[in-house]
Backbone as a ProteinNet text record, in pm:
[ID]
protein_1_A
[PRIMARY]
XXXXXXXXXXXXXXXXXXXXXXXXXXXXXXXXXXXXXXXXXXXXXXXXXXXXXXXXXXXXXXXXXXXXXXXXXXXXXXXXXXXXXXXXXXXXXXXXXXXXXXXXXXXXXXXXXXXXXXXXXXXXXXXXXXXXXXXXXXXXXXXXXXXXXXXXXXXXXXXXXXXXXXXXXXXXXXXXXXXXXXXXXXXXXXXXXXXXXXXXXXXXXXXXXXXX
[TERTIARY]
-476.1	-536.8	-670.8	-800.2	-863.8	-966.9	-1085.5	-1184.1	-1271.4	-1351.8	-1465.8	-1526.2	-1676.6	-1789.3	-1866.6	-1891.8	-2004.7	-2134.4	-2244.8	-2363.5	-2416.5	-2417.9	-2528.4	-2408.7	-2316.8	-2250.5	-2155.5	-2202.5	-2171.6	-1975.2	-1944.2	-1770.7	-1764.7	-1619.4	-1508.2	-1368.7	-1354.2	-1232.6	-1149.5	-1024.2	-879.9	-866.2	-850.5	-831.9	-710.7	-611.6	-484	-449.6	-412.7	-355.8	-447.1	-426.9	-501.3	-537.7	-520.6	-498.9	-667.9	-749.4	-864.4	-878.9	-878.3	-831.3	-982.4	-959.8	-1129.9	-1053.6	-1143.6	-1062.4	-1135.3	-1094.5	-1119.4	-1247.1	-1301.1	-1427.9	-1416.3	-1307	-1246.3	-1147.8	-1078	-1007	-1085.4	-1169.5	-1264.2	-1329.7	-1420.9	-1479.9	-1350	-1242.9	-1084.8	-1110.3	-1136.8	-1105.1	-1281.8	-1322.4	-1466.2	-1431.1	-1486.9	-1494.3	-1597.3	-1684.5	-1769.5	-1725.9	-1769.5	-1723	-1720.8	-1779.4	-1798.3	-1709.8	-1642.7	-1519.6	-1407.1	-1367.8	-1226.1	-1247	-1112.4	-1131.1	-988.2	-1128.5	-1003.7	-925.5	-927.8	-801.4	-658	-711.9	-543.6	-598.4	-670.5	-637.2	-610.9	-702.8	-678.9	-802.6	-798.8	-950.1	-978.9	-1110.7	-1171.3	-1279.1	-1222	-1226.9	-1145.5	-1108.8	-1013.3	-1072.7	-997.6	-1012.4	-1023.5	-935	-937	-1040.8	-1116	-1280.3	-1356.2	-1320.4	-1432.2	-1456	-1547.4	-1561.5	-1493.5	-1443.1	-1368.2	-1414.8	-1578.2	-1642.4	-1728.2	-1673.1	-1737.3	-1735.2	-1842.7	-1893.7	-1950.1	-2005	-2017.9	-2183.7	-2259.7	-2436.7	-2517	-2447	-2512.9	-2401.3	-2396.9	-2272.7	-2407.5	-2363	-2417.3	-2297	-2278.1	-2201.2	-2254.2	-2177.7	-2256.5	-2078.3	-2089.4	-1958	-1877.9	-1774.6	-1668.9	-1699.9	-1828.1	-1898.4	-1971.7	-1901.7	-1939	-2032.3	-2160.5	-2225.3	-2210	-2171.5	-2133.7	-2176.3	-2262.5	-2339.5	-2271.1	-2235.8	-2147	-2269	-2143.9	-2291.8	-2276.7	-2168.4	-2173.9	-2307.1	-2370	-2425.8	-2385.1	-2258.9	-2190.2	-2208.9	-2273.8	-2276.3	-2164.3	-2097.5	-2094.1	-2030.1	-2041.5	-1998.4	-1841	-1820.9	-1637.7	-1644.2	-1522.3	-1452.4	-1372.6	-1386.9	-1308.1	-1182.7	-1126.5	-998.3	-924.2	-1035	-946	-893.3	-988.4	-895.9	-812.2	-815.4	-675.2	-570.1	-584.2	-475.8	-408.7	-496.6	-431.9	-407.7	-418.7	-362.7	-225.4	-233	-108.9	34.3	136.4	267.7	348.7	435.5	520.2	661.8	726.8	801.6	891	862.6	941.2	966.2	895.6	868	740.2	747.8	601.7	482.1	413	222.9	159.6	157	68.2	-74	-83.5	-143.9	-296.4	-382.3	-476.7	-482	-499.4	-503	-616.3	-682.4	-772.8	-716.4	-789.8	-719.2	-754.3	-808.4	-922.4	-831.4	-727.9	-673.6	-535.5	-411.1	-299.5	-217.7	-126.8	-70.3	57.4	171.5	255.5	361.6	435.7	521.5	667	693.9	752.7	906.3	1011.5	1132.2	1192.4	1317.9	1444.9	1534.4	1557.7	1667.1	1807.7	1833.7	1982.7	1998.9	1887.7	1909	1905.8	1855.5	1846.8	1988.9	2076.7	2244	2239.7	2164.6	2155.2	2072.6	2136.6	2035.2	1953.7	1912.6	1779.4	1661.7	1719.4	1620.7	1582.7	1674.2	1698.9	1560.8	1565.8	1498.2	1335.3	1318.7	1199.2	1141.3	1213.6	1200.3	1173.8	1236.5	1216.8	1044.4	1039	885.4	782.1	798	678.4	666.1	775.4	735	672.1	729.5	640.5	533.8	472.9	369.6	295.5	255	183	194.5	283.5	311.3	341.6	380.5	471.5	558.7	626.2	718.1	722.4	741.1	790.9	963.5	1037.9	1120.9	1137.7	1175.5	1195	1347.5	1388.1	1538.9	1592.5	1565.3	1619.2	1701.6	1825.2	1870.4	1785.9	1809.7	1766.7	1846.9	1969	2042	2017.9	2053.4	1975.8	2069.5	1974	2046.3	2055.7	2042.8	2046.1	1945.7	1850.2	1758	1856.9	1950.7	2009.9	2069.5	2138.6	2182.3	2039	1953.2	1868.5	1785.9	1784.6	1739.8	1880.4	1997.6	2107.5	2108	2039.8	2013.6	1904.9	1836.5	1701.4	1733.9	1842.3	1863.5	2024.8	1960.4	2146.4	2093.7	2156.5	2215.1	2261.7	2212	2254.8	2241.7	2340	2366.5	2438.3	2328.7	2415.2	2342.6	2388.7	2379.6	2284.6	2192.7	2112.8	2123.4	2180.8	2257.7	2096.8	2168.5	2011.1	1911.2	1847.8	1758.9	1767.4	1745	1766.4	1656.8	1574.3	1502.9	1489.9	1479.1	1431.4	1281.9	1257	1145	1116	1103.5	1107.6	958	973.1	811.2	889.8	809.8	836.1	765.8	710.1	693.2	815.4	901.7	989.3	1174.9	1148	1220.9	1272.2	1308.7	1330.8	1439.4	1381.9	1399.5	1454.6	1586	1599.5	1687.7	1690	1759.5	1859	1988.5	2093.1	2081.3	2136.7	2136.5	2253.9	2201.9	2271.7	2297.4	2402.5	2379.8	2373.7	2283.8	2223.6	2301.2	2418	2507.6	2599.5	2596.5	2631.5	2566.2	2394.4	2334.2	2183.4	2062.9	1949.6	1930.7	1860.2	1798	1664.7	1621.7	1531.4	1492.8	1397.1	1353.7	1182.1	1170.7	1039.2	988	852.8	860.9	692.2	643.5	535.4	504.1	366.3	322.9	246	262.7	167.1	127.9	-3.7	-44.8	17.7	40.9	102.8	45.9	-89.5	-141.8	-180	-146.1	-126.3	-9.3	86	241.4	215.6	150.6	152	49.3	-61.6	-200.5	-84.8	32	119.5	154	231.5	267.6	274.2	137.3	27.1	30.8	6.5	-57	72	135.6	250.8	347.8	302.6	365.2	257.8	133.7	36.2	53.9	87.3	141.2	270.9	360.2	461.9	490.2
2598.1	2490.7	2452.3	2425.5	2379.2	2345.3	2271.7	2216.3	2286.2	2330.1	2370.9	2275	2259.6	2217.5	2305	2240.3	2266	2187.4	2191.9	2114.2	2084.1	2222.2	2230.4	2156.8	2170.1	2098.3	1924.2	1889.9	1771.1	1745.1	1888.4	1881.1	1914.1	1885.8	1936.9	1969.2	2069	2120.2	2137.5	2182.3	2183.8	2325	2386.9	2558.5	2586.2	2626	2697.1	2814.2	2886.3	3018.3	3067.6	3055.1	3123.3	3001.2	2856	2775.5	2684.9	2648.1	2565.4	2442.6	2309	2199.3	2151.1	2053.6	1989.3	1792.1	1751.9	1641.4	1535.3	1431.3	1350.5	1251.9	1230.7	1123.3	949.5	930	784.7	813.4	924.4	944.4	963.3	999.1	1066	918.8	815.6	683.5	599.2	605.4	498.2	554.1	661.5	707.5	675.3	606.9	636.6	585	650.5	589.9	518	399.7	327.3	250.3	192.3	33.9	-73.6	-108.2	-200.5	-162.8	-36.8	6.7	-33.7	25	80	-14.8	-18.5	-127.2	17.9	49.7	184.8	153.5	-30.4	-67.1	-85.7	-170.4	-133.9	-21.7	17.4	182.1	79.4	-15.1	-78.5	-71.3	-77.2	-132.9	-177.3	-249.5	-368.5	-388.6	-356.1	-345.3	-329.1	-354.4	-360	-204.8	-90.8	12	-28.9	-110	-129.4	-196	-236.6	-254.2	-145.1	-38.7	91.2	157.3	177.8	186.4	318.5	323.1	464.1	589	552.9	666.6	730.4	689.7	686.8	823	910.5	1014.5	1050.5	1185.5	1210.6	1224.9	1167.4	1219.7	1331	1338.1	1402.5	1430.4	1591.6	1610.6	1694.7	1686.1	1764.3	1776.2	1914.7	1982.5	2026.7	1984.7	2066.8	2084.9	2204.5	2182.2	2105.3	2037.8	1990.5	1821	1787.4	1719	1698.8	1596.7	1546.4	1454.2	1473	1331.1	1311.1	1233.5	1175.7	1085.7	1106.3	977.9	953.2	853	822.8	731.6	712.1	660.3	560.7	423.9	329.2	285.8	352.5	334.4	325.6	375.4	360.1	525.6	563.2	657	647.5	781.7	724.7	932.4	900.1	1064.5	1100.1	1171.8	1197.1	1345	1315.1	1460.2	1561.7	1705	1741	1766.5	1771.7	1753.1	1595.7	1467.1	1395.2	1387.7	1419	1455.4	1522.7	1649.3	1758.1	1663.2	1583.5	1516.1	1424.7	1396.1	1292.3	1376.4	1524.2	1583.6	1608.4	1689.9	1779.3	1669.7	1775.2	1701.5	1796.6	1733	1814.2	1792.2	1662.2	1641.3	1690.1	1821.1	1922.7	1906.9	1827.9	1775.2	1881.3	1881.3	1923.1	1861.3	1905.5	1834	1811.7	1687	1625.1	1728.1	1737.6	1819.1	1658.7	1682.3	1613.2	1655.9	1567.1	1653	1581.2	1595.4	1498.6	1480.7	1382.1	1357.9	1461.4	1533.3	1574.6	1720.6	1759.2	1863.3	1815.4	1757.9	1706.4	1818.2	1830.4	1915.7	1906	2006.1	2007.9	1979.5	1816.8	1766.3	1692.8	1769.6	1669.7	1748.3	1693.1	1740	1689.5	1777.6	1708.4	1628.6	1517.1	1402	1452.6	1532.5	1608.8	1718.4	1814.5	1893.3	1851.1	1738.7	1710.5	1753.9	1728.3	1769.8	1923.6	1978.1	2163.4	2111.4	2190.8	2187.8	2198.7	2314.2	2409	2297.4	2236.6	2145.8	2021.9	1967.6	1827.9	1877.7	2011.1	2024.9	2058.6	2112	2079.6	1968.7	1885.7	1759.8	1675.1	1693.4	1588.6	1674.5	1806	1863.7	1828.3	1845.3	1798.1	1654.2	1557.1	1458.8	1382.6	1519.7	1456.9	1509.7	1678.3	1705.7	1627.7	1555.4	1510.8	1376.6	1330.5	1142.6	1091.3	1191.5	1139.1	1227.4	1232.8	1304.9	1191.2	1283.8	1274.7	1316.5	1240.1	1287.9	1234.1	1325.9	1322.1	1262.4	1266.7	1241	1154.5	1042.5	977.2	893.1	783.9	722	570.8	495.8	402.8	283.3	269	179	90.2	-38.1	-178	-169.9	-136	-126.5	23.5	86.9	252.6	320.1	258.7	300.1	278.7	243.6	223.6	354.6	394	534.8	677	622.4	735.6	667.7	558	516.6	591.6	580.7	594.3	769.6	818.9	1007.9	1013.2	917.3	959.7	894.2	788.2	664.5	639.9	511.7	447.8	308.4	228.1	75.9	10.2	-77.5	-188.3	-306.8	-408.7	-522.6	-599.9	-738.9	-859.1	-928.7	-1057.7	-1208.6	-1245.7	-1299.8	-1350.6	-1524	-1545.5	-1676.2	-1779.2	-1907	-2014.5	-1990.6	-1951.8	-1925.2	-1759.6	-1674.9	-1527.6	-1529.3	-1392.5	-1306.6	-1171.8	-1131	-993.2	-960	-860.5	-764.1	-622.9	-571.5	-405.3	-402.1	-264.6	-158.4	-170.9	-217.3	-215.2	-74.6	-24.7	176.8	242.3	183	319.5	247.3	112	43.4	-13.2	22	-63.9	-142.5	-291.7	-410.6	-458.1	-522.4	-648.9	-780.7	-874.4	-986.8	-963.4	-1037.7	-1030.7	-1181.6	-1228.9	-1347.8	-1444.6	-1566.5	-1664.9	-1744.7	-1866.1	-1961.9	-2081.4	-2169.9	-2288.7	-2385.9	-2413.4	-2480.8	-2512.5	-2394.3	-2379.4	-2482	-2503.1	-2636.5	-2542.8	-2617.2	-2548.1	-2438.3	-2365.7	-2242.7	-2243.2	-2214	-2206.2	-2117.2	-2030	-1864.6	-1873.9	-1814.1	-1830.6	-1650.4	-1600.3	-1486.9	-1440.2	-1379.5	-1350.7	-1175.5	-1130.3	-977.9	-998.4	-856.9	-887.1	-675.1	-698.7	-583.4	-438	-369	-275.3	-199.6	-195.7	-142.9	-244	-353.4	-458	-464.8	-421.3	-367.6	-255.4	-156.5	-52.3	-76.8	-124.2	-151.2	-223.5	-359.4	-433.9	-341.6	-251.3	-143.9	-67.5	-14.8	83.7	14.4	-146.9	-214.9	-313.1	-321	-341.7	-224.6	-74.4	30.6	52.4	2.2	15.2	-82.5	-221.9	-278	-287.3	-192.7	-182.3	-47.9
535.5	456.7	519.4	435	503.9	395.8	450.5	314.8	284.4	175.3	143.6	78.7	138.7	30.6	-31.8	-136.1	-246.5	-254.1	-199.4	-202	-281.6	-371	-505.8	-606	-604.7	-728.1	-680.4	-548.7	-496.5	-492.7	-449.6	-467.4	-342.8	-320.6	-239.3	-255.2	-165	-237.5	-159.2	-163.1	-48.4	-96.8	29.7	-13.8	47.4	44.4	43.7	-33.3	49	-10.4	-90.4	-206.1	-364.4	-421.4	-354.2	-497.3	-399.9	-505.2	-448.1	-583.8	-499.4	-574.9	-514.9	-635.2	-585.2	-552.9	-481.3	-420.1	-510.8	-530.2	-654.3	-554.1	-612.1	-571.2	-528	-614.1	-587.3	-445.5	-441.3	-318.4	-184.5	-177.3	-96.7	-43.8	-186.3	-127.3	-67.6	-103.8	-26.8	97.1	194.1	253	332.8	338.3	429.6	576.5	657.8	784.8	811.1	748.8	787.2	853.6	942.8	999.2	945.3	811.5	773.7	642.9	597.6	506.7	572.7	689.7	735.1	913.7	939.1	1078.9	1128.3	1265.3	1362.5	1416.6	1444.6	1482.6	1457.7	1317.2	1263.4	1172.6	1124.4	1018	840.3	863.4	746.8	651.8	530.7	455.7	471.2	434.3	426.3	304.3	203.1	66.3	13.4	-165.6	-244.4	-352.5	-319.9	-414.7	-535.6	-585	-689.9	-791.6	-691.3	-775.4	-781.5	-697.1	-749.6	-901.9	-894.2	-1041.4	-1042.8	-1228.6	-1271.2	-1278.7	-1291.3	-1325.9	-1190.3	-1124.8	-955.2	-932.4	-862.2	-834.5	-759.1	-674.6	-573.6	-606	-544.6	-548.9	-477.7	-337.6	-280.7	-132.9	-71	33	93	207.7	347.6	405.5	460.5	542.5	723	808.6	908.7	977.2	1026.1	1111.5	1044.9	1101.6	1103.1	993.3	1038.1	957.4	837.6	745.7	609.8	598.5	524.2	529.6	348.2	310.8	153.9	66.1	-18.2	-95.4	-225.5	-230.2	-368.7	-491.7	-630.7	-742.3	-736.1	-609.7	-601.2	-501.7	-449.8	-356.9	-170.3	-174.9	-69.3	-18.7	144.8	184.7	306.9	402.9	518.3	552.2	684.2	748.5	768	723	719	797.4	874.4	956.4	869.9	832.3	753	797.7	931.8	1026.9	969.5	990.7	958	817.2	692.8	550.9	552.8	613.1	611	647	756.7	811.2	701	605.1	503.2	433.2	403.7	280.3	366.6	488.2	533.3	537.2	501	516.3	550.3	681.4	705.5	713.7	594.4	588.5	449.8	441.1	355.4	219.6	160.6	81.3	-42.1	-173.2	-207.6	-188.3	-178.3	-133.6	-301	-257.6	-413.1	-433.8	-580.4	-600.5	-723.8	-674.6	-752.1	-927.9	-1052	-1132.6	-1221.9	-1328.4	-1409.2	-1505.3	-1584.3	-1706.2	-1864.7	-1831.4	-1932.9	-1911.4	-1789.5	-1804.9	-1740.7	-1800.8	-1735.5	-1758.4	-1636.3	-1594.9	-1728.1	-1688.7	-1802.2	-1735	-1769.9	-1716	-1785.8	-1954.5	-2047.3	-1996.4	-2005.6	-1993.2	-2066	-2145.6	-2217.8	-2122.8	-2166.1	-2117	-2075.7	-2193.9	-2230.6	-2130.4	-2099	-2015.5	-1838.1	-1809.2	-1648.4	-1633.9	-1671.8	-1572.5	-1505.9	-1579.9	-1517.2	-1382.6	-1279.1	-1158.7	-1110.2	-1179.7	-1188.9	-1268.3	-1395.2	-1489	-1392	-1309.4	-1242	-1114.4	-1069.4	-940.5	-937.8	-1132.1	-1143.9	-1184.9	-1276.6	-1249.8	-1141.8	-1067.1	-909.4	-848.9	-884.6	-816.4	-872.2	-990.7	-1075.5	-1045.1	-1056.5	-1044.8	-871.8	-758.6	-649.8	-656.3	-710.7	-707.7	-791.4	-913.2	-1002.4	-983.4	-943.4	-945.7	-1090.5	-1174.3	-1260.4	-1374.8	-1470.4	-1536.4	-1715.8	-1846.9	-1937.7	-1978	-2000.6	-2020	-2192.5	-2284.7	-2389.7	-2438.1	-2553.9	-2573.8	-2503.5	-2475.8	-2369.8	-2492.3	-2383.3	-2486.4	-2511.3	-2601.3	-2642.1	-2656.7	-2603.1	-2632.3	-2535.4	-2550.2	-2420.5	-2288.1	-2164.3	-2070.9	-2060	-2148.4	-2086.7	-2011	-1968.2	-1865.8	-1728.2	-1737.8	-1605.1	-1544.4	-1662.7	-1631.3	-1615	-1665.7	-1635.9	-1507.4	-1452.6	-1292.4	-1201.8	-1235.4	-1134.4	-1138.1	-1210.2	-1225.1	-1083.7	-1062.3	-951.8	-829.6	-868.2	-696.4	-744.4	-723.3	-720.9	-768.4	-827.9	-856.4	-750.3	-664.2	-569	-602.6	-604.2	-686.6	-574.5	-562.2	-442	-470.1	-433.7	-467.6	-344.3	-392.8	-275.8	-238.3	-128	-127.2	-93.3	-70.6	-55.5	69.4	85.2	219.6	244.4	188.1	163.7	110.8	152.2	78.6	110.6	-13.9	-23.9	-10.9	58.8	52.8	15	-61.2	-125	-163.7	-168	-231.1	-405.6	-456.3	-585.8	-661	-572.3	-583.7	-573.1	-485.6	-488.8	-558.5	-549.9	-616.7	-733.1	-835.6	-964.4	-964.6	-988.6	-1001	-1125.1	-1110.2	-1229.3	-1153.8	-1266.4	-1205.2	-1304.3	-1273	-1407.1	-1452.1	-1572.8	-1591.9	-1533.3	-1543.8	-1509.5	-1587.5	-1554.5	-1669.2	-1593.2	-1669.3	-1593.6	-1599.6	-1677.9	-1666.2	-1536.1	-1497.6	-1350.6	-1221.5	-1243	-1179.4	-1159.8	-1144.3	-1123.2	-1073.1	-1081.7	-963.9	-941.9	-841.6	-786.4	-731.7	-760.1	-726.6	-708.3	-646.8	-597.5	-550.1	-561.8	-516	-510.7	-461.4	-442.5	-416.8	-442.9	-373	-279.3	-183.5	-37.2	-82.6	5.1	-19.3	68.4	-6.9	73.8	196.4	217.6	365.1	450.8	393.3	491.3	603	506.4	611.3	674.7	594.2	701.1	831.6	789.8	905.3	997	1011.4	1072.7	1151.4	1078.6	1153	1271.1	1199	1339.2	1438.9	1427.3	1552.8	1665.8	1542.4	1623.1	1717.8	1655.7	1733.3	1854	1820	1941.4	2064.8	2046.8	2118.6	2169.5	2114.4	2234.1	2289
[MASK]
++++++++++++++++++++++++++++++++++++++++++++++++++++++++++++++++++++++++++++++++++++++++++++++++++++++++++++++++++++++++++++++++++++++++++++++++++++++++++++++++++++++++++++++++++++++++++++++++++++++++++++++++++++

């Protein structure tokens, strides 16, 4: 595995084997090592991706060695290691490696509902859906509450009472969530709940494994 640039056409690409993927431009600006982007201490942002614009693009790449210099159409430049991207592509937890895709050419990901019970159907299902980050499944049922049985096909159903002074914390990425009902006759409730950003826990993380 390793990167190639393109100067004259302002790309980059991930080369493996036979297969050469071009790395998306919004992925590439999340990823800057400026100092005034990214803090090396905790390994956190210091910007919200989610304001980059959609149509965000690469202006101008210099290659030297191991070294990237990168001009984007936000106006944001800064020098990237092509060692440290590999490091964010490579995985070696046996798993498939996400594959980048556009929208203008989406990969082919629809499956029958009816057929997941075959093993073979269930195991491309589960690939496609880690390589691409997501899946169609067709035929599904429609009756209220039957999404449960097609969540308990990919995880499981865990169900407990959260008593007064309890809380929960979950990735609502890898989690699907419901509450069941209650009845208020029973006496008030009181629920309260909030989001925290997710590389905020992880940046916690890093720095808490650095300090001990």
């Amino acid at each position: 595995m390793r990167i190639e640039a393109d100067p004259d056409r302002c790309r980059l690409y991930l080369m493996q084997a036979n297969e050469r993927l071009e790395l998306p431009p919004l992925w590439l600006r999340e990823r800057s090592p400026d100092p005034e982007q990214y803090d090396p201490a905790s390994h956190q942002r210091l910007f919200d991706p989610h304001q980059l614009p959609g149509d965000l693009a690469v202006t101008d790449l210099c290659a030297d060695g191991d070294a990237l210099t990168i001009a984007f159409s936000d106006g944001h430049a800064a020098r990237y290691s092509s060692a440290a991207l590999l490091s964010d592509l490579e995985s070696d937890d046996g798993l498939p490696r996400p594959i980048p895709w556009r929208s203008d050419s989406p990969p082919d990901a629809a499956f029958d509902w009816h057929r997941i019970g075959v093993d073979e159907v269930l195991r491309e299902v589960l690939t496609t859906f880690l390589t691409y980050g997501f899946v169609i499944l067709r035929q599904t049922p429609t009756a209220p509450r039957s999404i449960l049985a097609i969540a308990e096909t990919f995880g499981f159903e865990l169900r407990f009472k959260l008593d007064p002074g309890e809380l929960m914390m979950f990735d609502k990425i890898r989690v699907l969530h419901d509450r069941t009902e209650f009845d208020p006759n029973e006496g008030p409730r009181q629920l309260q709940g909030c989001y925290i950003d997710r590389e905020g826990l992880r940046s916690l993380y890093r720095v808490a494994c650095r300090g001990g």
